[in-house]
VEXDO-190318 format. One line per 2 residues: for each residue x negated, y negated, z negated of C-alpha. Coordinates in steps of 0.05 Angstrom, whole numbers. Layout:
<atoms>
X/Y/Z  ... $
</atoms>
This chain:
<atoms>
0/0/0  -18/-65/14 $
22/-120/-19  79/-78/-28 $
75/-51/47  54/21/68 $
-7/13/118  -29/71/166 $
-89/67/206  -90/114/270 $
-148/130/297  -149/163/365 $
-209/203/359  -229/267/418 $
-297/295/398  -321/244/343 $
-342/295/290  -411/260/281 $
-380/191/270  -313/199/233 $
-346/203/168  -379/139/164 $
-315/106/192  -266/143/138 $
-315/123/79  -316/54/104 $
-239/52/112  -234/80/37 $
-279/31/3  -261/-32/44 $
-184/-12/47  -163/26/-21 $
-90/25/-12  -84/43/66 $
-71/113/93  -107/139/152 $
-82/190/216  -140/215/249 $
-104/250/316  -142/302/343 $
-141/299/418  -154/363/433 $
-230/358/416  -272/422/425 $
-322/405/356  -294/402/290 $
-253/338/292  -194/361/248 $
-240/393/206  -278/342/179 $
-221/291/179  -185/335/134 $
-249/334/91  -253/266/80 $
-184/259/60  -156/233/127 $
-87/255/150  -96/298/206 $
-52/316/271  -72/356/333 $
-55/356/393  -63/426/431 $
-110/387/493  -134/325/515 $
-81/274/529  -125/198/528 $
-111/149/480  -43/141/500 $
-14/212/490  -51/215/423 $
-31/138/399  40/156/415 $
46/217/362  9/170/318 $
67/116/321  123/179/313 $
83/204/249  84/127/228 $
147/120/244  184/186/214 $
135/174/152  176/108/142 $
105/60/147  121/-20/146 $
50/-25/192  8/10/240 $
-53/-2/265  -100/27/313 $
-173/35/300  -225/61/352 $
-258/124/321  -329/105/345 $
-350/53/288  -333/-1/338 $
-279/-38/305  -296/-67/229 $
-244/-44/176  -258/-113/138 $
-217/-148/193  -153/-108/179 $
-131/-161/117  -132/-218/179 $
-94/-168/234  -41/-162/180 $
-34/-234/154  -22/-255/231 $
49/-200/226  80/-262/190 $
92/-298/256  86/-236/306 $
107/-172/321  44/-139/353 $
-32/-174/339  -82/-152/376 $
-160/-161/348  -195/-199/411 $
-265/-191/412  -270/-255/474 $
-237/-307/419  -296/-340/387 $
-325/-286/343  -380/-237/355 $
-425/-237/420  -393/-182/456 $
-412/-188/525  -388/-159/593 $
-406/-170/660  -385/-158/739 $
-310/-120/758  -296/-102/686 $
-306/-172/665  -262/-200/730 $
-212/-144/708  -200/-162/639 $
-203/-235/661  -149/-224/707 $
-104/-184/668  -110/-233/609 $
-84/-291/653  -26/-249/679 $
-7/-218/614  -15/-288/579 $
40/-313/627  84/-251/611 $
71/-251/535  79/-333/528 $
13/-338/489  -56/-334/498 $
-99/-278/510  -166/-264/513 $
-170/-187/514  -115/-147/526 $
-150/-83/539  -184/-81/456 $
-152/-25/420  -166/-48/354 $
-86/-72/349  -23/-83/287 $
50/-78/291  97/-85/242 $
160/-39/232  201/-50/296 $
146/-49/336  122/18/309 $
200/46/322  194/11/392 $
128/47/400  152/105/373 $
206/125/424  165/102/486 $
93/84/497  60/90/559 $
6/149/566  -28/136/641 $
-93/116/642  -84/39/624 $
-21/52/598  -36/41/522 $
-70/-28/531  -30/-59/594 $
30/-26/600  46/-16/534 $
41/-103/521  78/-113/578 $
139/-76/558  138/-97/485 $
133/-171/516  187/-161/561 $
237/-130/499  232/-191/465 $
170/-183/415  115/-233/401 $
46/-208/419  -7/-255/382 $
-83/-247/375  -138/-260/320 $
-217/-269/339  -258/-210/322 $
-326/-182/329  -340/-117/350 $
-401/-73/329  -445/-31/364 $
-412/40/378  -439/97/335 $
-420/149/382  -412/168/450 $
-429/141/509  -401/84/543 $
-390/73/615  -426/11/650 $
-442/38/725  -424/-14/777 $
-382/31/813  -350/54/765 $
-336/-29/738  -310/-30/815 $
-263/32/806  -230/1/739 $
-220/-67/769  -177/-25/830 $
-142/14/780  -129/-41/731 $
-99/-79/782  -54/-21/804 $
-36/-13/727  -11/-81/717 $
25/-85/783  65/-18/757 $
86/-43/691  108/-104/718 $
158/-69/767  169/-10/724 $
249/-13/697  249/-8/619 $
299/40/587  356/-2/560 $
365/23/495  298/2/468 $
319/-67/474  363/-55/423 $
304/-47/377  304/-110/346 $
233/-147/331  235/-184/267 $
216/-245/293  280/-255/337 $
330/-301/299  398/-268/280 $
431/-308/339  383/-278/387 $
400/-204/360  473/-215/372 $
469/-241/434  414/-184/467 $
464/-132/432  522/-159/473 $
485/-161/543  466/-84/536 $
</atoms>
C-alpha cells in the first residue's frame, strides 16, 4: 500500500534470470508497501524460479508472447486482484524504482503517466531512424492525446483503476502494440495520458539492438503501427469504462451516445 492505495508493479520479464534479483531487492527496499508481478514470458532459464524466490508474484505464460501478450495478463491479475494502480517496469535494471513516488503523484490529474526519458532528465541518447521514429510518433500521438509527449515508446508507465479495467479487457499485443496502439486507444476513450521526466540507467542485461538496418526496419514498421491504430475501430463497450478524470456530466453524456 501506498497511501492507502494497493500498488502492483508488473514487470514483463522473458529470460532475465541473471538480472531480476537486483531489480526485486531494489523494488523491496526503495518501495516497502508495493507488490510486484513478475510474468514469465515463456523464458527457457529459470525466470519463475527465482522470482518466486525473491518474493515476487509470479505468472507464466506457456510461450513467448512480447511485451504485450505478457503486460496484458499483468493488467487482468491487477485488475481481478482489485489494485487502485499499475505500473509497468522493464525487467532489465533500466527503469529506477525511486521514480515510482513521482509516476504516482502525476495520477491526480491523469489517467495513464508515462515516465519519458526525452523530458529533461537523464542523458539518454538515440540516434538515426529510431530517433526520426519516436520523433514522429510523439508529434502524432501528442495531437491525438492533447498533451505533450516526448516518448511514447518508454515502458516504464502508471494507470490508475479505470485504466487498469480498460487495459484489462483489451490491450494490444502486435509488435508496437503495447507502446503505440495501446495510447492511442486509451486517448481516443476519453482518458488523459500525461508524462513526468525521467532518467534511464544503463541496462543490466541483454542485449540491445542498435544496427542501422535494423533502426530503418522499426521506423517502416512504426509507421505502419501508428497508421493501424489510428484506423483500427475500438470496441464500444470499453468506452463505457469510465476514466476518473472525466467530470460526472461527461460520463452521462458518453453513456447515452453508446
Amino acid at each position: 500500500m501506498i497511501d492507502g492505495k494497493k500498488v502492483l508493479i508488473i514487470l514483463p520479464a522473458w529470460n532475465e534470470s541473471e538480472g531480476l534479483p537486483k531489480i526485486l531487492r531494489e523494488i523491496q527496499q526503495k518501495l516497502p508497501g508495493v507488490d510486484t508481478l513478475v510474468v514469465d514470458d515463456g523464458s527457457v532459464d529459470n525466470t519463475a524460479a527465482v522470482a518466486a524466490a525473491h518474493g515476487s508474484k509470479v505468472a507464466q505464460l506457456p510461450y513467448n508472447l512480447g511485451v504485450g501478450g505478457a503486460m496484458r495478463l499483468g493488467y487482468r491479475y491487477a485488475h481481478l486482484h482489485d489494485y487502485d494502480i499499475a505500473l509497468q517496469c522493464d525487467a532489465d535494471g533500466q527503469h529506477d524504482p525511486a521514480y515510482v513516488p513521482t509516476l504516482l503523484a502525476k495520477l491526480d490529474e491523469a489517467d495513464l503517466v508515462i515516465g519519458a526519458r526525452f523530458a529533461g532528465e537523464g542523458s539518454y541518447k538515440v540516434r538515426g531512424p529510431r530517433a526520426w521514429a519516436m520523433k514522429l510518433l510523439s508529434v502524432v500521438l501528442s495531437r491525438v492525446a492533447r498533451t505533450k509527449l516526448t516518448d511514447t515508446t518508454s515502458g516504464f508507465k502508471a494507470c490508475n483503476k479505470p485504466m487498469i479495467e480498460f487495459f484489462s479487457q483489451w490491450y494490444p499485443v502486435e509488435y508496437l502494440g503495447d507502446t503505440i496502439e495501446s495510447m492511442v486507444g486509451a486517448a481516443r476513450c476519453g482518458f488523459v495520458i500525461r508524462q513526468v521526466p525521467v532518467a534511464m540507467r544503463e541496462r543490466t542485461t541483454g542485449t540491445p539492438s542498435a544496427s542501422p538496418i535494423k533502426a530503418t526496419v522499426y521506423l517502416a514498421r512504426a509507421g505502419l503501427v501508428l497508421l493501424l491504430a489510428m484506423i483500427r475501430r475500438m470496441p464500444p463497450h470499453l468506452k463505457l469504462i469510465q476514466p476518473a478524470t472525466r467530470t460526472a456530466a461527461q460520463r452521462r453524456e458518453l453513456v447515452g451516445r453508446v
